[in-house]
N, CA, C and O atoms as CSV, one atom per row, in Angstrom:
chain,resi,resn,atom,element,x,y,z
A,1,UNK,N,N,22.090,15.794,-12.316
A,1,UNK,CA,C,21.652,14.716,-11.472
A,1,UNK,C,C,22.664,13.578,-11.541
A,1,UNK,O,O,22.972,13.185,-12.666
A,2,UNK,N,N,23.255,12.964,-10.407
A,2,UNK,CA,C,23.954,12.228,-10.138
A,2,UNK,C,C,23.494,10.449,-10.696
A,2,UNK,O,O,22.657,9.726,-10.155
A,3,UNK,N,N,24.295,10.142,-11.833
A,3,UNK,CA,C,23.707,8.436,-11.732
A,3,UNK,C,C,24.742,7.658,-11.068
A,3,UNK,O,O,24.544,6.482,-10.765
A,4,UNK,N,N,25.641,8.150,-10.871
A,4,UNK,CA,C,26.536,7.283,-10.775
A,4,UNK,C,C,26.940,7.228,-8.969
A,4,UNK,O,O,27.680,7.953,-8.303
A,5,UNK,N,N,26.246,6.256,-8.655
A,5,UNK,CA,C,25.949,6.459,-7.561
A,5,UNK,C,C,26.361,5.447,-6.229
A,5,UNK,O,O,25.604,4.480,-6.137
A,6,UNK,N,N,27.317,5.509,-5.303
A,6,UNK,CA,C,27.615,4.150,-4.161
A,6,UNK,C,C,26.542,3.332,-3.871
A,6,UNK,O,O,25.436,3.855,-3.731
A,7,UNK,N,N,26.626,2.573,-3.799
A,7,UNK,CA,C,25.897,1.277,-4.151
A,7,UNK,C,C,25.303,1.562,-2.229
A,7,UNK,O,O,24.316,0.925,-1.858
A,8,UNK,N,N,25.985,2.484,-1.262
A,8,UNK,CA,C,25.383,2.454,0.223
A,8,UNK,C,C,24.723,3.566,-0.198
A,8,UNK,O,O,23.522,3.611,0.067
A,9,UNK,N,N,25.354,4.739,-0.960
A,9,UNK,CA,C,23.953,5.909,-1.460
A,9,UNK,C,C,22.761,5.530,-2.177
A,9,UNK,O,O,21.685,6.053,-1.890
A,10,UNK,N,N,22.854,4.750,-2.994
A,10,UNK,CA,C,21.925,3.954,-3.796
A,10,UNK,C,C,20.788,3.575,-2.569
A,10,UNK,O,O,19.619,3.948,-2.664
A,11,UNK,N,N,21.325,2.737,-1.339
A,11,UNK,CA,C,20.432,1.902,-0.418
A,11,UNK,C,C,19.617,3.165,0.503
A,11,UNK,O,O,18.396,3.147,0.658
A,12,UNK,N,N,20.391,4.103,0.999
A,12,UNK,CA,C,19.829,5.234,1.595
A,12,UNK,C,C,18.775,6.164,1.027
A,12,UNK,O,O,17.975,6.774,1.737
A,13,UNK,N,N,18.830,6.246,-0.493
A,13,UNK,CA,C,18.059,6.703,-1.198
A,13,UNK,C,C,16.816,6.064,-1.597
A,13,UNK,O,O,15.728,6.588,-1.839
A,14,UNK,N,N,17.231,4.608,-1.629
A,14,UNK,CA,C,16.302,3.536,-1.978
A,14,UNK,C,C,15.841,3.564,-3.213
A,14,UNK,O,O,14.685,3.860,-3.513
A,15,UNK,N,N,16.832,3.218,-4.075
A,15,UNK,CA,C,16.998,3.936,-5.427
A,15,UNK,C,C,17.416,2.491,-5.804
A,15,UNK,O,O,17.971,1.702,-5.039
A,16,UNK,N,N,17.012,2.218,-7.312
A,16,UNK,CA,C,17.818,1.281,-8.435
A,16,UNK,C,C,17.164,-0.123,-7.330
A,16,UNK,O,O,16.112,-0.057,-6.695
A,17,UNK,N,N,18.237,-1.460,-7.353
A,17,UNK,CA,C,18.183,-2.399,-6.967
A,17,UNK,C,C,17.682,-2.228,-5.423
A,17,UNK,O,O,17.407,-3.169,-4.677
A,18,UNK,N,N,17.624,-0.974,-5.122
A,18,UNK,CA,C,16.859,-1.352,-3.042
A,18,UNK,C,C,15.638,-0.182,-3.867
A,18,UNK,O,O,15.412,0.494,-2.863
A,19,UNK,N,N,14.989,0.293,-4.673
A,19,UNK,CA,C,13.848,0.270,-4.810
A,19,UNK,C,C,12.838,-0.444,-4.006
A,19,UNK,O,O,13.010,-1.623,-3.697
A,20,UNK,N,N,11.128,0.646,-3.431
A,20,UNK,CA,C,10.705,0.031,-2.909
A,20,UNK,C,C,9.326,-0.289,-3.157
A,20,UNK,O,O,8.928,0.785,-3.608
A,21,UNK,N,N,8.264,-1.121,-3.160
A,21,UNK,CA,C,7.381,-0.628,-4.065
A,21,UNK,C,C,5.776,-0.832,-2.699
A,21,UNK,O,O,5.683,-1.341,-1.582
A,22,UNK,N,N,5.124,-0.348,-3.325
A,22,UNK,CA,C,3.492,-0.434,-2.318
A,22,UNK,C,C,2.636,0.114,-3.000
A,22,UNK,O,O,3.051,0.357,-4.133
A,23,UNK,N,N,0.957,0.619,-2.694
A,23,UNK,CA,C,-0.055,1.083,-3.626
A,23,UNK,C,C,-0.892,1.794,-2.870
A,23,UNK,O,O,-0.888,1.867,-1.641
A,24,UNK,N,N,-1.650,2.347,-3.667
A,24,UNK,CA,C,-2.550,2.982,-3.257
A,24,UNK,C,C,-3.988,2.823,-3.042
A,24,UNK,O,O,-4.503,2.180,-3.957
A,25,UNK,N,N,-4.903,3.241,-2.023
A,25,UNK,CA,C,-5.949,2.359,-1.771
A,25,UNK,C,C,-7.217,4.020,-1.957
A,25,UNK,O,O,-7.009,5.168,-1.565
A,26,UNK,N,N,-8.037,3.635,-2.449
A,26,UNK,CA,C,-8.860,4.585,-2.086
A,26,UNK,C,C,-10.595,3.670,-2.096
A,26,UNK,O,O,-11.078,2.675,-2.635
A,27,UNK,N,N,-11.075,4.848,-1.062
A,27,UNK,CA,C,-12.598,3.419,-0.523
A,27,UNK,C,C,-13.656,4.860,-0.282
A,27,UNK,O,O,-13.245,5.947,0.125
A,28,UNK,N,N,-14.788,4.604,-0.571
A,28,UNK,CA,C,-16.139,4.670,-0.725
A,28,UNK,C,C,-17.020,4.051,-0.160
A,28,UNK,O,O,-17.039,2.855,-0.451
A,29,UNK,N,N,-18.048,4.513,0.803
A,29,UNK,CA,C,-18.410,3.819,2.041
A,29,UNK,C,C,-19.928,3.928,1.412
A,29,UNK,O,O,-20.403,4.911,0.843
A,30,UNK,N,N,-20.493,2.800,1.636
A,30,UNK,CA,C,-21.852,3.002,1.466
A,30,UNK,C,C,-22.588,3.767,1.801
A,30,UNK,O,O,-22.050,4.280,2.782
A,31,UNK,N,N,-23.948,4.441,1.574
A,31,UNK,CA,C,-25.002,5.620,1.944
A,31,UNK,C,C,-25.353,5.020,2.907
A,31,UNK,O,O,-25.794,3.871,2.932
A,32,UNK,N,N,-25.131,6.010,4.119
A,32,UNK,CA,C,-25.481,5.225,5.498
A,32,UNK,C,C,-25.236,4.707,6.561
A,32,UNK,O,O,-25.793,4.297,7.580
A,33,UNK,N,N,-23.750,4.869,5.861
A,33,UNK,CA,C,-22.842,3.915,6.749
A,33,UNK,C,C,-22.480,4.859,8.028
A,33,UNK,O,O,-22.280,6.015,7.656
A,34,UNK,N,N,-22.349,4.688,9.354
A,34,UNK,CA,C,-22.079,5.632,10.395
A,34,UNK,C,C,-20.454,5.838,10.902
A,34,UNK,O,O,-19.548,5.217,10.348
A,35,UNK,N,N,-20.335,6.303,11.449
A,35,UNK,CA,C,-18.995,6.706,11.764
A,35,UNK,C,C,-18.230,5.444,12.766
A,35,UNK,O,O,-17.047,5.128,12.639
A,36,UNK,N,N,-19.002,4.940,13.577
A,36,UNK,CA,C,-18.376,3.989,14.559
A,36,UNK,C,C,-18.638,2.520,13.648
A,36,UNK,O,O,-18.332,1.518,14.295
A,37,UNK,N,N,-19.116,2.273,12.358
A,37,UNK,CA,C,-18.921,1.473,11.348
A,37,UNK,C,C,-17.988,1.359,10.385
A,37,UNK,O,O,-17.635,0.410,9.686
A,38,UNK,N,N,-17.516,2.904,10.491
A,38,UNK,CA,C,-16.266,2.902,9.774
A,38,UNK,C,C,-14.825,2.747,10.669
A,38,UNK,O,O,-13.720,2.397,10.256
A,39,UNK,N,N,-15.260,3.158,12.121
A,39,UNK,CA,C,-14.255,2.999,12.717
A,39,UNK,C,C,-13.693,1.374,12.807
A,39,UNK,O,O,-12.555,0.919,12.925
A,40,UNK,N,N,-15.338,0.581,12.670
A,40,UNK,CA,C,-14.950,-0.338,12.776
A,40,UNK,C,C,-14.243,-1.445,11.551
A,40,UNK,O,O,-13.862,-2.615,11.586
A,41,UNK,N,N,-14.282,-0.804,10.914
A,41,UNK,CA,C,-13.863,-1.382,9.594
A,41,UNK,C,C,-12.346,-1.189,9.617
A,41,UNK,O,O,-11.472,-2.045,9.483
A,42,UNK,N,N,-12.223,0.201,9.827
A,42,UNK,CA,C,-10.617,0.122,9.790
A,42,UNK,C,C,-9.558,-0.235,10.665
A,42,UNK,O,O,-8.344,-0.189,10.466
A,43,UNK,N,N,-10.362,-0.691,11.918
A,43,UNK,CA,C,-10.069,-1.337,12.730
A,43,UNK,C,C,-9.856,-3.035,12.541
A,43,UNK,O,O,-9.043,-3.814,13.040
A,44,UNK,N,N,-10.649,-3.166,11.863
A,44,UNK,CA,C,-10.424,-4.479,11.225
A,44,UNK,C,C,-9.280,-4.884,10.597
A,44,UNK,O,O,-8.370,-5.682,10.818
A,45,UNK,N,N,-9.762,-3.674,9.282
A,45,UNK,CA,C,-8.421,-3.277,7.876
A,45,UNK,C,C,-6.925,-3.509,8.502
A,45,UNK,O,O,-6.046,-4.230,8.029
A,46,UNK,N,N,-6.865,-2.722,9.669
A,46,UNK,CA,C,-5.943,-2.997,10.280
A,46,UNK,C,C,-5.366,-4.382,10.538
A,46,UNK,O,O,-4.342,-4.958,10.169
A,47,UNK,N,N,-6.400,-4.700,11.308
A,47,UNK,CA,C,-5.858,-5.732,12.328
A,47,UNK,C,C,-5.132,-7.259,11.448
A,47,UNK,O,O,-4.127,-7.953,11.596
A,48,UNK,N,N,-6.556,-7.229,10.321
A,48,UNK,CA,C,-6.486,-8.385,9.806
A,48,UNK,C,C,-5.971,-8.224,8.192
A,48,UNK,O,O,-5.141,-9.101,7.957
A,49,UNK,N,N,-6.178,-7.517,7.235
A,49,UNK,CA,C,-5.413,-7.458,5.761
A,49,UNK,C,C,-4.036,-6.578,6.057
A,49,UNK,O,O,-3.231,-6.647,5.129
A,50,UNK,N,N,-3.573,-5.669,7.316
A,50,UNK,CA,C,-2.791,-5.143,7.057
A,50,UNK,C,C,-1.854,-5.551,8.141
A,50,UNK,O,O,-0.807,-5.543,7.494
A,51,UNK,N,N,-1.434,-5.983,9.630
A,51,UNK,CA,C,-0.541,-6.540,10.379
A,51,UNK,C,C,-0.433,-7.632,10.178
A,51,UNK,O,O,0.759,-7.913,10.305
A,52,UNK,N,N,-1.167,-8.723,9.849
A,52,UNK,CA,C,-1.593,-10.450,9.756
A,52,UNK,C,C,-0.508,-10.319,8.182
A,52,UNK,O,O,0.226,-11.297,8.044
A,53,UNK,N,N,-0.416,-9.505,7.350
A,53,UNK,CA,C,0.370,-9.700,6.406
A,53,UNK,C,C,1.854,-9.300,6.417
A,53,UNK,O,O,2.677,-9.559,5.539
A,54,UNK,N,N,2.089,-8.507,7.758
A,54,UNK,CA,C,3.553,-7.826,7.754
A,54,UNK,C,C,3.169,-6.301,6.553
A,54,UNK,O,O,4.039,-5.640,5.987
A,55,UNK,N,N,2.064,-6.137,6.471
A,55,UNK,CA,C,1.878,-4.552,6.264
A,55,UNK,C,C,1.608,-3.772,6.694
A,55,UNK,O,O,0.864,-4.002,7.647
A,56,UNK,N,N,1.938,-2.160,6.419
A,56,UNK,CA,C,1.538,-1.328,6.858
A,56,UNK,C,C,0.311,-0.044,6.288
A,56,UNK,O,O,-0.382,-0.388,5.330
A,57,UNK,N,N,0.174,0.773,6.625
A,57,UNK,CA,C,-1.372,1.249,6.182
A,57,UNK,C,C,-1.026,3.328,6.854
A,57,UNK,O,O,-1.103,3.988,7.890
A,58,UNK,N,N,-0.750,3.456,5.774
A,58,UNK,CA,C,-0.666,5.173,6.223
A,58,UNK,C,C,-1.807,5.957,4.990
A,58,UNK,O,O,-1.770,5.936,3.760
A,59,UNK,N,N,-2.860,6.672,6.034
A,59,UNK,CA,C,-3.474,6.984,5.362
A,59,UNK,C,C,-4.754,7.739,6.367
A,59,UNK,O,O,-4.482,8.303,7.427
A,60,UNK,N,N,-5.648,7.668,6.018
A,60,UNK,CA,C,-7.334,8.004,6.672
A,60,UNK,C,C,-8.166,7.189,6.084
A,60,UNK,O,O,-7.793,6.248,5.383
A,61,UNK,N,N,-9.412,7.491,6.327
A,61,UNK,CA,C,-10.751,6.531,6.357
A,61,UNK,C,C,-10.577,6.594,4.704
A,61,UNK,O,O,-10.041,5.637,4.145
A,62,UNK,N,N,-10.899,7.394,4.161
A,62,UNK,CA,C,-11.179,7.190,2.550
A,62,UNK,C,C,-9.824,7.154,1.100
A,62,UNK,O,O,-9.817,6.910,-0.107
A,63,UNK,N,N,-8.876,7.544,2.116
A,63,UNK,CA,C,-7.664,7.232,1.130
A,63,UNK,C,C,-6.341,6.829,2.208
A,63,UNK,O,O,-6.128,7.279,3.334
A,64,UNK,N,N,-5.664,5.955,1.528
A,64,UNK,CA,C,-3.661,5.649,2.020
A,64,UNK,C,C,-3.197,4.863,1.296
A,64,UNK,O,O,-3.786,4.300,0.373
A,65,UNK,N,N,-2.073,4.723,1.626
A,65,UNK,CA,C,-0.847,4.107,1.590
A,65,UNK,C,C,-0.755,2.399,1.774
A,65,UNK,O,O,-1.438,1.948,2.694
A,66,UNK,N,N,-0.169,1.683,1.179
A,66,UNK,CA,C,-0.187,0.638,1.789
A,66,UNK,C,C,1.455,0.195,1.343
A,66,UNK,O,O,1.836,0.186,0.173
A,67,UNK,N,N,2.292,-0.151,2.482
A,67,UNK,CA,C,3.981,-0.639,1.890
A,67,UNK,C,C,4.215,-1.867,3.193
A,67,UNK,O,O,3.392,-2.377,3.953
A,68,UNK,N,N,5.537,-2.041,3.069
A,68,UNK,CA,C,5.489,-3.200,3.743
A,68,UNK,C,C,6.222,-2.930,5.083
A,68,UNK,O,O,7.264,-2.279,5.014
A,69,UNK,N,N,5.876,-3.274,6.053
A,69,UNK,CA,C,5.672,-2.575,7.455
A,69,UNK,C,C,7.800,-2.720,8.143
A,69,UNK,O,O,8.197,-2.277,9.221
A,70,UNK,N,N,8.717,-3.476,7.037
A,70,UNK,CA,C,9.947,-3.787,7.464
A,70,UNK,C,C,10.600,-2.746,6.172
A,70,UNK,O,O,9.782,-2.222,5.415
A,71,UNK,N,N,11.470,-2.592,6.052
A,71,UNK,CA,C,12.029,-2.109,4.866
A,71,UNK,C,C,11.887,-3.274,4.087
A,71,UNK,O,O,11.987,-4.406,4.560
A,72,UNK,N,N,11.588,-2.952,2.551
A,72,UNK,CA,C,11.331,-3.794,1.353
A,72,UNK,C,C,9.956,-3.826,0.311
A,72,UNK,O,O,9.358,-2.796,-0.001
A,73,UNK,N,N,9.633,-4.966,-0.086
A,73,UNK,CA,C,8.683,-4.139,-1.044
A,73,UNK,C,C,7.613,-5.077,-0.603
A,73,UNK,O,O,7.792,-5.965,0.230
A,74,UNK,N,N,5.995,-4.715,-1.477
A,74,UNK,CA,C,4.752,-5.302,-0.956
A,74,UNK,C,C,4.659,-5.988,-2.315
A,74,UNK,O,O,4.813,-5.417,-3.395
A,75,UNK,N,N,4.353,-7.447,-2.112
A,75,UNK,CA,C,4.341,-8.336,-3.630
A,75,UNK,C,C,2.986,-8.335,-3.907
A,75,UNK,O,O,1.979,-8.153,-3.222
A,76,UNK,N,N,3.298,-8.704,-5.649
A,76,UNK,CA,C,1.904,-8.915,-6.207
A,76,UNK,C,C,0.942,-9.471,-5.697
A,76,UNK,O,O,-0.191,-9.318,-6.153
A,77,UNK,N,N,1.181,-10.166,-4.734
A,77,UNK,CA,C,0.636,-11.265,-4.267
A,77,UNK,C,C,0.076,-11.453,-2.988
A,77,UNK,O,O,-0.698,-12.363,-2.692
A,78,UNK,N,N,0.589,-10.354,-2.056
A,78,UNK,CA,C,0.133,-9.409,-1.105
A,78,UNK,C,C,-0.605,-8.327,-1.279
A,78,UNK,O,O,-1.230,-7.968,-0.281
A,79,UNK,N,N,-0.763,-7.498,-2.542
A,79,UNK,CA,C,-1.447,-6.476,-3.170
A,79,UNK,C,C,-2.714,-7.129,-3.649
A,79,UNK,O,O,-3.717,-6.463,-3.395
A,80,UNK,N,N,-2.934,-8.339,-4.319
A,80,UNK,CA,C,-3.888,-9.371,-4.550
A,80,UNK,C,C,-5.317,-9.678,-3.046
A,80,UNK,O,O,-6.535,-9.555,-2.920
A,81,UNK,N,N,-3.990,-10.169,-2.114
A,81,UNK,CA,C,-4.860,-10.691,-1.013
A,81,UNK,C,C,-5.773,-9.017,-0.794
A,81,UNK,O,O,-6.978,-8.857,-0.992
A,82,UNK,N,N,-4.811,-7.975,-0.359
A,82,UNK,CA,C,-5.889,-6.884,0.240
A,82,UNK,C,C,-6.933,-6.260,-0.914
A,82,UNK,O,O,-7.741,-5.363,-0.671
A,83,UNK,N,N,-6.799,-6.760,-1.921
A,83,UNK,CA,C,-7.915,-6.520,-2.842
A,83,UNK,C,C,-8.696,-7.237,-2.562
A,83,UNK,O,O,-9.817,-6.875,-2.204
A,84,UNK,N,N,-8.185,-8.921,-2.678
A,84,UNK,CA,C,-9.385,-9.758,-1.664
A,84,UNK,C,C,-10.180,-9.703,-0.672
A,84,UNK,O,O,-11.330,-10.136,-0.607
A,85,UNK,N,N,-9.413,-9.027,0.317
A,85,UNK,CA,C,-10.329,-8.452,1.549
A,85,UNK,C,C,-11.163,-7.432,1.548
A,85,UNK,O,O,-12.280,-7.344,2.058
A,86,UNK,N,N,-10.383,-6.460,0.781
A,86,UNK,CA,C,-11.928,-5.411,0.474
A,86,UNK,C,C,-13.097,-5.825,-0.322
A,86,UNK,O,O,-14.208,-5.359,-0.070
A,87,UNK,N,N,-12.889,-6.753,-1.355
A,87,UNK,CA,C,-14.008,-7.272,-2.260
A,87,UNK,C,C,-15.101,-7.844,-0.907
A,87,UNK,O,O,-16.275,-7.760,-1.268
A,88,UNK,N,N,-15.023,-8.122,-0.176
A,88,UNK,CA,C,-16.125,-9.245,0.675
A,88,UNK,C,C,-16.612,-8.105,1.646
A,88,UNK,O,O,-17.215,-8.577,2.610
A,89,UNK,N,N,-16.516,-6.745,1.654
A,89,UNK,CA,C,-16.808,-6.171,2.999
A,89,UNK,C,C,-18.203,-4.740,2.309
A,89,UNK,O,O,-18.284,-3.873,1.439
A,90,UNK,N,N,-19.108,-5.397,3.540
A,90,UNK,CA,C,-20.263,-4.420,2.753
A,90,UNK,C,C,-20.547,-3.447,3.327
A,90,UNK,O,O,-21.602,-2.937,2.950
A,91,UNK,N,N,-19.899,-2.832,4.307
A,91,UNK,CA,C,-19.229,-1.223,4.384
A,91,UNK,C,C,-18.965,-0.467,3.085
A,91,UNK,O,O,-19.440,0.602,2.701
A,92,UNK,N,N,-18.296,-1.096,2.640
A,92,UNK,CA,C,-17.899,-0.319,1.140
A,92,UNK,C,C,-18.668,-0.343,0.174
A,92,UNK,O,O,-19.233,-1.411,-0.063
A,93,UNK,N,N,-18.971,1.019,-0.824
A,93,UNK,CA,C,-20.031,1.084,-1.893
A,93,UNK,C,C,-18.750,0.921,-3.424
A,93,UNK,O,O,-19.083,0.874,-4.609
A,94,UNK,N,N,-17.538,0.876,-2.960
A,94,UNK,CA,C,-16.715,0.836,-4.074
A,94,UNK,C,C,-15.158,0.902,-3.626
A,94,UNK,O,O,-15.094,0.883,-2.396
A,95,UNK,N,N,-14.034,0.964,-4.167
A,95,UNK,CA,C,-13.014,1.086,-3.988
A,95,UNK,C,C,-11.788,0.607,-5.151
A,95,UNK,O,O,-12.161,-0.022,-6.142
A,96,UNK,N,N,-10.758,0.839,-5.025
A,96,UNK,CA,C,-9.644,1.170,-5.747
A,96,UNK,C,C,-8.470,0.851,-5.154
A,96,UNK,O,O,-7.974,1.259,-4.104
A,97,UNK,N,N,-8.041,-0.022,-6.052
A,97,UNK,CA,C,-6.261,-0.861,-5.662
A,97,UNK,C,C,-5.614,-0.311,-6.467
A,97,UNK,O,O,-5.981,-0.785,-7.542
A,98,UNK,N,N,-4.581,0.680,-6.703
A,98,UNK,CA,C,-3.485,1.029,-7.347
A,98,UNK,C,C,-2.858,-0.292,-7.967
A,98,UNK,O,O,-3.128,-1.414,-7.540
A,99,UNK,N,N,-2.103,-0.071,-8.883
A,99,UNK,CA,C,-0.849,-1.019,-9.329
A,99,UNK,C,C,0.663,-0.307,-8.630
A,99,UNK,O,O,1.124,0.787,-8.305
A,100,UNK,N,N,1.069,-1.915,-8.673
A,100,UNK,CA,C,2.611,-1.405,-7.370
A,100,UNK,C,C,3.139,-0.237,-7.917
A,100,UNK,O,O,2.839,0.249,-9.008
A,101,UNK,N,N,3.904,0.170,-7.144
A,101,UNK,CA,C,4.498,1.862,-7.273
A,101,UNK,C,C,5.722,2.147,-6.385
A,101,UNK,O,O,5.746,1.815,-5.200
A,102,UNK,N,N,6.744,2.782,-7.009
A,102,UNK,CA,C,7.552,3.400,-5.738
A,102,UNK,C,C,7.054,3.729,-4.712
A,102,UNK,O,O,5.862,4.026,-4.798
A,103,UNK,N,N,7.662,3.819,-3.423
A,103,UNK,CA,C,7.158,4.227,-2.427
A,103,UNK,C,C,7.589,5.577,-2.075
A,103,UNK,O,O,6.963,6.391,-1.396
A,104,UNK,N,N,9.280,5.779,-2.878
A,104,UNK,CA,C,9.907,6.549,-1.855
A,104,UNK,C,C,9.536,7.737,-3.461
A,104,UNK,O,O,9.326,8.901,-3.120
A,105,UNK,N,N,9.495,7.591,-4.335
A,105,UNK,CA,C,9.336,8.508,-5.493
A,105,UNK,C,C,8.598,7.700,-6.652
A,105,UNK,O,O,9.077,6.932,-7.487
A,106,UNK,N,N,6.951,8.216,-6.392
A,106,UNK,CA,C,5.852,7.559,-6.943
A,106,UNK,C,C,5.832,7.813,-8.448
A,106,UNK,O,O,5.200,7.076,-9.205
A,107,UNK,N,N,6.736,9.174,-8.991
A,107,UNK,CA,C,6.799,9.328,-10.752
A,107,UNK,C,C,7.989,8.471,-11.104
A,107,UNK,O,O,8.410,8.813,-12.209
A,108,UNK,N,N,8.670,7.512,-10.594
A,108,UNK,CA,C,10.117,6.641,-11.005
A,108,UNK,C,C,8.913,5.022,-11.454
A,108,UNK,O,O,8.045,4.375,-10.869
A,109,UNK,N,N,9.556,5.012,-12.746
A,109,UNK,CA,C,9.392,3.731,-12.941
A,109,UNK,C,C,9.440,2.631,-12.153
A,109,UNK,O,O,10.367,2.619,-11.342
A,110,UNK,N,N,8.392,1.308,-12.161
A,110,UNK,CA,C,9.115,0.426,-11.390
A,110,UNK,C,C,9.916,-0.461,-11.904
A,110,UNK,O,O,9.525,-1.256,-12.758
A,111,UNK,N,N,11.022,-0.439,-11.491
A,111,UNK,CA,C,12.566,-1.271,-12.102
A,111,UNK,C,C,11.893,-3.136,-12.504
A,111,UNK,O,O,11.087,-3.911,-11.989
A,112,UNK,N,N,12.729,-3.136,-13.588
A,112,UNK,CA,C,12.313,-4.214,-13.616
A,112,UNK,C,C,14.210,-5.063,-13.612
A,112,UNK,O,O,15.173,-4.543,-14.176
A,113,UNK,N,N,14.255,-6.441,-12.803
A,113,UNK,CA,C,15.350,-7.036,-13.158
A,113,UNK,C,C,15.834,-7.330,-14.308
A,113,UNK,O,O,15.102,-7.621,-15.254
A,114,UNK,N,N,16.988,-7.298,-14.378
A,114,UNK,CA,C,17.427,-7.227,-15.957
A,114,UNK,C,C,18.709,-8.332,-15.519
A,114,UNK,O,O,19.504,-8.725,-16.372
């Protein structure tokens, strides 16, 4: 395996310093909940915790993706707010925010600056 690597291969790979990071979401819908309630939820999810932030959302109703909709990474602090938004919504009987993660290779550490 190659480390030694052009700093433009490095960026194409999205490897080392262009590392990218985002999380994982998984949701649990209350007993009851109907299908055009969920549509409407993620219609929401959409509209408002995930474009209104410059994110993006790859996934289905009960599990995805969440990274940042330009090339680059999704901050603590953006990962925070959409935890915020799911906490207030009573569609959901439960759910799950990952901690940040590679995007492009989810078993790679996340780099820390040195």
């Amino acid at each position: 395996m190659a480390t030694n690597r052009s700093r433009r291969l490095r960026k194409k790979l999205c490897v080392d310093e262009f590392q990218e990071l985002g999380f994982e979401i998984n949701l649990t819908y209350r007993e009851g909940v109907d299908a055009k309630a969920v549509d409407d939820f993620l219609e929401e999810f959409v509209t408002e915790a995930m474009e209104a932030k410059g994110l993006g959302y790859i996934g289905g109703e009960d599990y995805g993706f969440v990274c940042l909709a330009r090339r680059g990474s999704v901050s603590e602090e953006q990962r925070a707010q959409v935890d915020a938004w799911l906490k207030g919504r009573a569609e959901l009987a439960e759910y799950s925010v990952s901690p940040l993660m590679d995007v492009w290779y989810p078993e790679n550490p996340i780099r820390t600056e040195a």
